[in-house]
C-alpha positions as a Markdown table, in Angstrom:
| # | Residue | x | y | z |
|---|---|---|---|---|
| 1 | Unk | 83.2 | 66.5 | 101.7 |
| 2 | Unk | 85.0 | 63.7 | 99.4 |
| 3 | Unk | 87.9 | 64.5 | 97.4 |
| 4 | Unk | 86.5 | 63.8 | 94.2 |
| 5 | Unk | 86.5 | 66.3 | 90.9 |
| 6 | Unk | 83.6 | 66.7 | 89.3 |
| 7 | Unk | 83.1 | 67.6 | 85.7 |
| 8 | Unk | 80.4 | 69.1 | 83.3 |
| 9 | Unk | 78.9 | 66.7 | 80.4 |
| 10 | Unk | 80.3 | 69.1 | 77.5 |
| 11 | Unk | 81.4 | 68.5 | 74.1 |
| 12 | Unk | 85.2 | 68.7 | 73.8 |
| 13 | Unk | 86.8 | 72.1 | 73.1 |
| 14 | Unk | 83.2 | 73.7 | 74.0 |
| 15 | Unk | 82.0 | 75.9 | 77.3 |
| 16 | Unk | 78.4 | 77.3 | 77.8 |
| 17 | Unk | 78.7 | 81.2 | 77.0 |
| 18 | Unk | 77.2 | 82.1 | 80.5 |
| 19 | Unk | 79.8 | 80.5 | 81.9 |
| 20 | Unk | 82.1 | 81.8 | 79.7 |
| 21 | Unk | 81.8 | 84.7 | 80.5 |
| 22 | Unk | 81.4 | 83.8 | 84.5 |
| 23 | Unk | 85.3 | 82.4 | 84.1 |
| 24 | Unk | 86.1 | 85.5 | 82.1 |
| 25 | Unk | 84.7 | 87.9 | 84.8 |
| 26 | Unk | 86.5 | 86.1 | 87.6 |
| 27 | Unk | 89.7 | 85.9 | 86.1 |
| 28 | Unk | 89.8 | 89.3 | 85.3 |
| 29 | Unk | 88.5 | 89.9 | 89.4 |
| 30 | Unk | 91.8 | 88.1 | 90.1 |
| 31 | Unk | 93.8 | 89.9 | 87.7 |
| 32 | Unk | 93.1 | 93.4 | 89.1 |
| 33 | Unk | 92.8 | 92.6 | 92.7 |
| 34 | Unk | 97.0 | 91.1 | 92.6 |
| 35 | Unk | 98.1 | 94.5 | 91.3 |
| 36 | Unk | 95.4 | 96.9 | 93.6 |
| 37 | Unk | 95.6 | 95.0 | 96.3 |
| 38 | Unk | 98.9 | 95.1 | 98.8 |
| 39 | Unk | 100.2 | 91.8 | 100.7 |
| 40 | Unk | 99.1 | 91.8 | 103.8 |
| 41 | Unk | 100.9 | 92.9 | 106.7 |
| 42 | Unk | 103.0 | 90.6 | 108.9 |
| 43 | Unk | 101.4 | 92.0 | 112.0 |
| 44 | Unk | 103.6 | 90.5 | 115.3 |
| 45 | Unk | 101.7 | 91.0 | 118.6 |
| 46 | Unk | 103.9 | 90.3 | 122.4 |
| 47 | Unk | 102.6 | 90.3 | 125.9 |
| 48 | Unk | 105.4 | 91.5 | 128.4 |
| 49 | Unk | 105.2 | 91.5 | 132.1 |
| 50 | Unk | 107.3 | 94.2 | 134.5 |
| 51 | Unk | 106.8 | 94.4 | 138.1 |
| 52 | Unk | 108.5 | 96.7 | 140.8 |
| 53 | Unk | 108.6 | 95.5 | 144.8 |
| 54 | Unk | 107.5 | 97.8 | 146.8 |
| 55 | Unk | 109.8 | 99.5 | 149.7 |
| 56 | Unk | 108.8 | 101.1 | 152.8 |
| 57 | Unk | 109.5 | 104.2 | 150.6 |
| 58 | Unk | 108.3 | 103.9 | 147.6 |
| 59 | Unk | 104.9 | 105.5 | 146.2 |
| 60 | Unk | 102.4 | 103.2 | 144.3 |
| 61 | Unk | 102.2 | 106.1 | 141.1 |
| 62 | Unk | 106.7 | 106.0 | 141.5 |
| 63 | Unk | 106.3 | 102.2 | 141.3 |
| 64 | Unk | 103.7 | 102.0 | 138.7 |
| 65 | Unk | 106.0 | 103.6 | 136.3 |
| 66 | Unk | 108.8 | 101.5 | 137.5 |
| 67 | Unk | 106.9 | 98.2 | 136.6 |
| 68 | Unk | 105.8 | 99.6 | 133.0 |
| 69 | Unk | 109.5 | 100.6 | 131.6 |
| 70 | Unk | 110.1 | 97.5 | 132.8 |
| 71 | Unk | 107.5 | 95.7 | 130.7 |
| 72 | Unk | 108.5 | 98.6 | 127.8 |
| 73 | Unk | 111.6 | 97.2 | 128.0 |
| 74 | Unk | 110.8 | 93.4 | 128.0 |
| 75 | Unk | 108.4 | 94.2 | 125.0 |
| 76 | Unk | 111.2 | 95.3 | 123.2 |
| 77 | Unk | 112.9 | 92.7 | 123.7 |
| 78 | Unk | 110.9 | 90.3 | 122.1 |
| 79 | Unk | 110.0 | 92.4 | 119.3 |
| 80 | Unk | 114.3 | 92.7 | 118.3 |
| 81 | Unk | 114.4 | 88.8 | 119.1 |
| 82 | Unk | 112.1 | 88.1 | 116.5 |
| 83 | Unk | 113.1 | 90.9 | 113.9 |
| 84 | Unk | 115.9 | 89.3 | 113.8 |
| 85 | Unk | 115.3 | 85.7 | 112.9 |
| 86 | Unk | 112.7 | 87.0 | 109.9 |
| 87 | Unk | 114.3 | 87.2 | 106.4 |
| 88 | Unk | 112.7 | 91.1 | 105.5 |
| 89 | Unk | 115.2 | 92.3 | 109.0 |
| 90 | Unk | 118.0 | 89.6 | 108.6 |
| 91 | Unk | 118.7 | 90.4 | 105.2 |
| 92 | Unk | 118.7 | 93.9 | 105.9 |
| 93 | Unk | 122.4 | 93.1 | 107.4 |
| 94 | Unk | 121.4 | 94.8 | 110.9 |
| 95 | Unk | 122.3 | 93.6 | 114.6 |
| 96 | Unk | 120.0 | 93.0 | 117.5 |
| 97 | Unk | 121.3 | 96.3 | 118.8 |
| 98 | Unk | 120.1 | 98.1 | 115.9 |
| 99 | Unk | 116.9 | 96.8 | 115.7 |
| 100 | Unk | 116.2 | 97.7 | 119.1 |
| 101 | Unk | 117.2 | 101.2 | 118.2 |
| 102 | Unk | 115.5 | 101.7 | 115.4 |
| 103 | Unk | 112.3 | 100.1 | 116.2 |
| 104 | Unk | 111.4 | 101.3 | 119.6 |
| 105 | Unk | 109.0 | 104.1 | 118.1 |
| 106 | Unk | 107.0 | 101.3 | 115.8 |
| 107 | Unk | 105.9 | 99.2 | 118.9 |
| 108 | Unk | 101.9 | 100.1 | 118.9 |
| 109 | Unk | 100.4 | 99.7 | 122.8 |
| 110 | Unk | 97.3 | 98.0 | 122.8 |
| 111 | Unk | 96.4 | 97.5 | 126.1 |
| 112 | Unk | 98.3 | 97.9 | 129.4 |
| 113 | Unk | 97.1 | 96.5 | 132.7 |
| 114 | Unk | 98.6 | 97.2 | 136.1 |
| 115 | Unk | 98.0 | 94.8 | 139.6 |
| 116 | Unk | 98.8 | 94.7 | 142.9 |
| 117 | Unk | 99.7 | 91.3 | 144.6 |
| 118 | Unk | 101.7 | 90.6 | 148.1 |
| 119 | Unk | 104.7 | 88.2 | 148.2 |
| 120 | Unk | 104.5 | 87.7 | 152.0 |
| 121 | Unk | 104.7 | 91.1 | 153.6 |
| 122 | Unk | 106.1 | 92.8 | 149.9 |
| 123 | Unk | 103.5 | 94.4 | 148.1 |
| 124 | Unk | 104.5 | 93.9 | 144.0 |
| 125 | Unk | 103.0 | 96.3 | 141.7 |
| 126 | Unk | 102.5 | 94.4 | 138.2 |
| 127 | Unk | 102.4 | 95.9 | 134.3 |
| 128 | Unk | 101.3 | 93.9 | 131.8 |
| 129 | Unk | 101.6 | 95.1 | 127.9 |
| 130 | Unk | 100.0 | 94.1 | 125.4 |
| 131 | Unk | 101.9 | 95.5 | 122.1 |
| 132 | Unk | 102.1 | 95.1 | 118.6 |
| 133 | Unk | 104.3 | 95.9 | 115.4 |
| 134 | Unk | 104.3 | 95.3 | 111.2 |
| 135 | Unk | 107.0 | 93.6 | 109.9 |
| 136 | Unk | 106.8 | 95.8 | 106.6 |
| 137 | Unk | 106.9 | 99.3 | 108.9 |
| 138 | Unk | 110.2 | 98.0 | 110.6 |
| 139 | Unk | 112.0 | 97.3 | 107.4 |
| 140 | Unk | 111.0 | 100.5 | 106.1 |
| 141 | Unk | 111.6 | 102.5 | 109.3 |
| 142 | Unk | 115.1 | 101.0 | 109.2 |
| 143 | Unk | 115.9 | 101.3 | 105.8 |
| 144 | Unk | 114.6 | 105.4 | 106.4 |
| 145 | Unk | 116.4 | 105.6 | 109.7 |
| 146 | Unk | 119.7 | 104.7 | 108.6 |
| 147 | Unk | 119.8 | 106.8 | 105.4 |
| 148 | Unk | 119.1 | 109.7 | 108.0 |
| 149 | Unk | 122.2 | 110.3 | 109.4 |
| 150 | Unk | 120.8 | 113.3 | 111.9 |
| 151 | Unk | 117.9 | 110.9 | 113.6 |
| 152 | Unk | 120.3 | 107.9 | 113.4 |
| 153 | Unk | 122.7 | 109.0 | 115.6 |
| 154 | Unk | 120.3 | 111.2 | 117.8 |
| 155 | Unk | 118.3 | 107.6 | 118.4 |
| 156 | Unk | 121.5 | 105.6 | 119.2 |
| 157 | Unk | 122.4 | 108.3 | 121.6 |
| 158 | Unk | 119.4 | 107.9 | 123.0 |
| 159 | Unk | 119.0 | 104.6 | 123.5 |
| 160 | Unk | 122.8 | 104.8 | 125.0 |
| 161 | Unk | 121.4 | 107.3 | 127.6 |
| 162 | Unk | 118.8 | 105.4 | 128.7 |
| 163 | Unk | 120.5 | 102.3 | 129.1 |
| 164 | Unk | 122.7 | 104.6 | 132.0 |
| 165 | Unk | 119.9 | 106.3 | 133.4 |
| 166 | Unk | 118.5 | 102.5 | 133.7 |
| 167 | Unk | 122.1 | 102.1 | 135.7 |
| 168 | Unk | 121.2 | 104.8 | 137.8 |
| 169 | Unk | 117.3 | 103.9 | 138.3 |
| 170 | Unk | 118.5 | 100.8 | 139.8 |
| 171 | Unk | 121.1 | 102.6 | 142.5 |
| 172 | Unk | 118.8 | 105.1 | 143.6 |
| 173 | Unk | 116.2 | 102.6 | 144.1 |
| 174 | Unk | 119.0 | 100.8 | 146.7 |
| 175 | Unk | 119.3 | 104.1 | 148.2 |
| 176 | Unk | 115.8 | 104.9 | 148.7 |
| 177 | Unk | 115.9 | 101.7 | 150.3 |
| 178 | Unk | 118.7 | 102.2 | 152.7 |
| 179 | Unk | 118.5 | 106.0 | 153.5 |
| 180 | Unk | 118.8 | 106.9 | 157.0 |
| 181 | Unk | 116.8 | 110.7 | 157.4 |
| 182 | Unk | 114.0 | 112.1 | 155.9 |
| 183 | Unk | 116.6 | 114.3 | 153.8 |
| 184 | Unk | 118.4 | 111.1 | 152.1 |
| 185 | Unk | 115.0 | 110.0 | 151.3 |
| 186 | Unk | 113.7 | 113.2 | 150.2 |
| 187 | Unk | 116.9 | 113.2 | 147.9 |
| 188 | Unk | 116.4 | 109.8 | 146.7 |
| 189 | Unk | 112.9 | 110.1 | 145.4 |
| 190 | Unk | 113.8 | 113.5 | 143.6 |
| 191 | Unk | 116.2 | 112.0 | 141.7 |
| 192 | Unk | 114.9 | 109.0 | 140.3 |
| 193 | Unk | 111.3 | 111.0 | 139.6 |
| 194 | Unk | 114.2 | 113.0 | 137.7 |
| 195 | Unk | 115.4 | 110.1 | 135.8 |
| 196 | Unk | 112.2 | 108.4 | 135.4 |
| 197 | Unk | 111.5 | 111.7 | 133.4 |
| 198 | Unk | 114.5 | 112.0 | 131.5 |
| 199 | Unk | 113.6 | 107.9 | 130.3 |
| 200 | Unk | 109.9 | 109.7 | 128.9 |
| 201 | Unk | 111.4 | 112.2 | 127.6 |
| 202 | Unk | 113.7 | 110.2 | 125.3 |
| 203 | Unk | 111.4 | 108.5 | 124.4 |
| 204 | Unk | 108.9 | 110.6 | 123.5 |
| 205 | Unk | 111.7 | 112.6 | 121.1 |
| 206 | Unk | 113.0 | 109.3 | 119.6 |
| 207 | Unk | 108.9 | 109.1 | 118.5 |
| 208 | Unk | 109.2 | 112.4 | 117.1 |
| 209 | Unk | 112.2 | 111.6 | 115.1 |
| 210 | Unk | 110.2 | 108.3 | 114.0 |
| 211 | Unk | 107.1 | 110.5 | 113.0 |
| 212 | Unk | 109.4 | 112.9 | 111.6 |
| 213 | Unk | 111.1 | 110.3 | 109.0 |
| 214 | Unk | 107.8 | 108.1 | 108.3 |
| 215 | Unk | 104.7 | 109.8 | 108.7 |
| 216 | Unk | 104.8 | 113.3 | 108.2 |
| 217 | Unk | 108.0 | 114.5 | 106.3 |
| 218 | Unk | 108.5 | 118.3 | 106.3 |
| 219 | Unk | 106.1 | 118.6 | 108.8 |
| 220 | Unk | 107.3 | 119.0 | 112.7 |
| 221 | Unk | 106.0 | 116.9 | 115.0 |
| 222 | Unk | 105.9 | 120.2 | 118.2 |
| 223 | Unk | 103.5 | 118.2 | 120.2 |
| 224 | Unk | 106.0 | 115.4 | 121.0 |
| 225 | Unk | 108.7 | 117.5 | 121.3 |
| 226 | Unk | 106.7 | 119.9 | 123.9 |
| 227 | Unk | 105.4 | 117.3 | 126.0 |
| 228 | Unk | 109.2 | 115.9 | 126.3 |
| 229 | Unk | 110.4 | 119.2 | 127.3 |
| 230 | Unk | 108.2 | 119.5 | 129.4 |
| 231 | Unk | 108.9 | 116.1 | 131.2 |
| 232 | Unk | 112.4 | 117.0 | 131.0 |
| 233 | Unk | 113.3 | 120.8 | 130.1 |
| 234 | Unk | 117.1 | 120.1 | 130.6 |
| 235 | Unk | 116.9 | 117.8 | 128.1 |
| 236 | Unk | 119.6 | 118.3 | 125.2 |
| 237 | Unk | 117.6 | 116.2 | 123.1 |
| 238 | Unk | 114.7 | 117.9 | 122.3 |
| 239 | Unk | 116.5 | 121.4 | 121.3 |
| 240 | Unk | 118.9 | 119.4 | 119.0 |
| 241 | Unk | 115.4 | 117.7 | 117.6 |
| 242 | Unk | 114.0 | 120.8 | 117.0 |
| 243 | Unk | 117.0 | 122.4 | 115.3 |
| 244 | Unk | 117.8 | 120.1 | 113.2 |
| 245 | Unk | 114.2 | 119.2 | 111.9 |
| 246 | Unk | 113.0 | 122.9 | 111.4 |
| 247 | Unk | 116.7 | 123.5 | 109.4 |
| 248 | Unk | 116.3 | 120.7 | 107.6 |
| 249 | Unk | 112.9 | 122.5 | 106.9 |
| 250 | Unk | 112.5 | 125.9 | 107.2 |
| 251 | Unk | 109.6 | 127.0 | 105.2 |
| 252 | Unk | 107.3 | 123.4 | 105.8 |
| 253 | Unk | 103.5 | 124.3 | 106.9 |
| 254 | Unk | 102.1 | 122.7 | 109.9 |
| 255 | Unk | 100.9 | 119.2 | 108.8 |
| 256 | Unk | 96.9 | 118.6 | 109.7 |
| 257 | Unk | 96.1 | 115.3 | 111.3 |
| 258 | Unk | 96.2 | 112.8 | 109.3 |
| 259 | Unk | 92.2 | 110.8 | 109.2 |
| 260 | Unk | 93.9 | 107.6 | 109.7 |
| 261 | Unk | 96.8 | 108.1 | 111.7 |
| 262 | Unk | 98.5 | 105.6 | 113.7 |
| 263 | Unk | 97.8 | 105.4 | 117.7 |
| 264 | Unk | 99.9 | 106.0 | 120.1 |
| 265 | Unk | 103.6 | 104.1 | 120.0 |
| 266 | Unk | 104.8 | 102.6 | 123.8 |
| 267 | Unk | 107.9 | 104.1 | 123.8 |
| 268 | Unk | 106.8 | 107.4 | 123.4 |
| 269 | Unk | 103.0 | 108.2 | 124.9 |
| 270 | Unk | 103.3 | 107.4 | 128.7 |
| 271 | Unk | 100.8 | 105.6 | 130.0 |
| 272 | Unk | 101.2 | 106.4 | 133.4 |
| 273 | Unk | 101.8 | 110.2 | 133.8 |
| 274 | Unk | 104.1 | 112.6 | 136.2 |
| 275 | Unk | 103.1 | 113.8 | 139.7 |
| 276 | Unk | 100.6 | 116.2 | 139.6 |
| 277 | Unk | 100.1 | 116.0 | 135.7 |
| 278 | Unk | 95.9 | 116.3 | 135.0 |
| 279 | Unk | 95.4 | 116.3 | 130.9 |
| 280 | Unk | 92.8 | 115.3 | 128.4 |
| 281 | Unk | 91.3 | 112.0 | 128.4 |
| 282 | Unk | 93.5 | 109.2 | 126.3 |
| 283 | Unk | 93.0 | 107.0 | 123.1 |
| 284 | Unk | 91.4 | 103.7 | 124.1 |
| 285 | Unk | 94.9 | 102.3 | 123.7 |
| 286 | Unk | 96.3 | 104.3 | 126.3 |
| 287 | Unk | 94.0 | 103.4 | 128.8 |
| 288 | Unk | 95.5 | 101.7 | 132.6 |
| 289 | Unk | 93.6 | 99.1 | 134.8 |
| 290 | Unk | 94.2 | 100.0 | 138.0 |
| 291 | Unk | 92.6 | 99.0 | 141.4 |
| 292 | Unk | 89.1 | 99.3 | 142.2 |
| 293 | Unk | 90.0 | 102.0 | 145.0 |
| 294 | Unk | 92.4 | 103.7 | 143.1 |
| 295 | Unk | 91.5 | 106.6 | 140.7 |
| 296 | Unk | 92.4 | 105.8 | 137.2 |
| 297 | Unk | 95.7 | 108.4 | 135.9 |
| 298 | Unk | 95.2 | 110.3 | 132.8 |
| 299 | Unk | 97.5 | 111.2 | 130.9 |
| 300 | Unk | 98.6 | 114.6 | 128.9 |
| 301 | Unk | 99.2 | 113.1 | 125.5 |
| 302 | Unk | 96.9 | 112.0 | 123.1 |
């Protein structure tokens, strides 16, 4: 098509009333649709890899949950790196660290993936995320999260936490690797299905915190906070979750599902679940490509 204007024959200062009116109509169309009709969305999506090497010692379901908080992690990652170059985060005055903090309960799963390869005589189990997150929900979620000075400092404790059970995922692994009797080893896969818990757990209350501030408020999100105790029922977080929400609270009605309510987040709805753990079949998003031979997990939370 050439670049060229073209114009009616009309007399000067004259338009034909059907078209008119056609302008008229249009314009108004315009008019109504800038003030009904929101911006849309800056909607960032990341692919991150995690992968675990397999030890004489290890279990494919232990390593499998190894490899995805790995990829959970690296998603994360990416999402804070780029939060923080974009004007609606930046200007917000907030450091990576922050971000990271405040964000990990807006990070939507949309597919996860799980392979096996060999790297000569080491099998590697493989996660592969795909995740996404709205540029508009972080800067509100921050702005929300920081006025609340009760989830603030329950999230950055959190997130402090887990960065020291990561410490001690990484040392029982080595010890796994090195025990000497059946006892050491016994020992060594207790505790880090222990801590692997502990990281779910977290995560699942930071969600409820999120939920707590941004979708529902007043309402208590007990589901999340149920499933993370029971994960974890020594975990501190999800009584101090629970007291302060239903204080802050006291006489709010249970909230009914919401018809359009957001999927699952990563941090919080684990994909792969605990030994032994049989539930009710998952949102599409939730759903893990395993091997052929291998029965696919499901998962407890919807």
């Amino acid at each position: 098509m050439s670049g060229r204007i073209y114009q009616l024959p009309l007399p000067p200062n004259r338009l034909p009333r059907n078209l008119f009116h056609s302008l008229a109509c249009c314009l108004a169309l315009a008019a109504m649709s800038s003030t009904v009709t929101p911006a849309l969305a800056d909607i960032r999506v990341v692919n991150a890899q995690g992968e675990h090497r397999m030890g004489d010692r290890d279990t494919r379901e232990d390593a499998i949950r190894i490899a995805t908080e790995a990829a959970k992690r690296n998603a994360l990652e990416q999402v804070a790196t780029y939060l923080e170059s974009i004007t609606v985060v930046s200007d917000m005055d907030v450091t990576k660290d922050e971000i990271r903090t405040y964000t990990a309960g807006l990070v939507i799963v949309l597919n996860q993936q799980v392979s096996t390869a060999l790297d000569g005589d080491v099998v590697v189990i493989k996660a592969d995320l795909l995740a996404q997150m709205d540029t508009d929900e972080v800067a509100q979620a921050i702005t929300a999260l920081r006025e609340n000075e009760d989830a603030s400092a329950q999230l950055v404790a959190m997130k402090q936490e887990n960065e020291q059970l990561q410490e001690e995922l990484n040392a029982v692994n080595q010890a796994l690797g090195s025990a000497s009797t059946a006892d050491q080893v016994q020992q060594a896969a207790h505790k880090r299905k222990e801590i692997l818990n502990r990281v779910q757990s977290n995560a699942m209350v930071s969600q409820a915190w999120t939920n707590w501030i941004l979708v529902s408020p007043g309402g208590i999100p007990q589901g999340l906070l149920n499933s993370a105790s029971g994960l974890s029922p020594a975990n501190p977080h999800v009584a101090i979750a629970q007291q302060m929400i239903i204080g802050r609270h006291p006489q709010a009605p249970p909230q009914p599902p919401r018809p359009a309510s957001r999927p699952g987040r990563m941090p919080s709805y684990e994909l792969v679940p605990p030994p032994g753990v049989r539930g009710e079949p998952r949102p599409l998003n939730e759903i893990i490509h395993s091997s052929p031979r291998s029965q696919q997990p499901r998962s407890q939370y919807r």
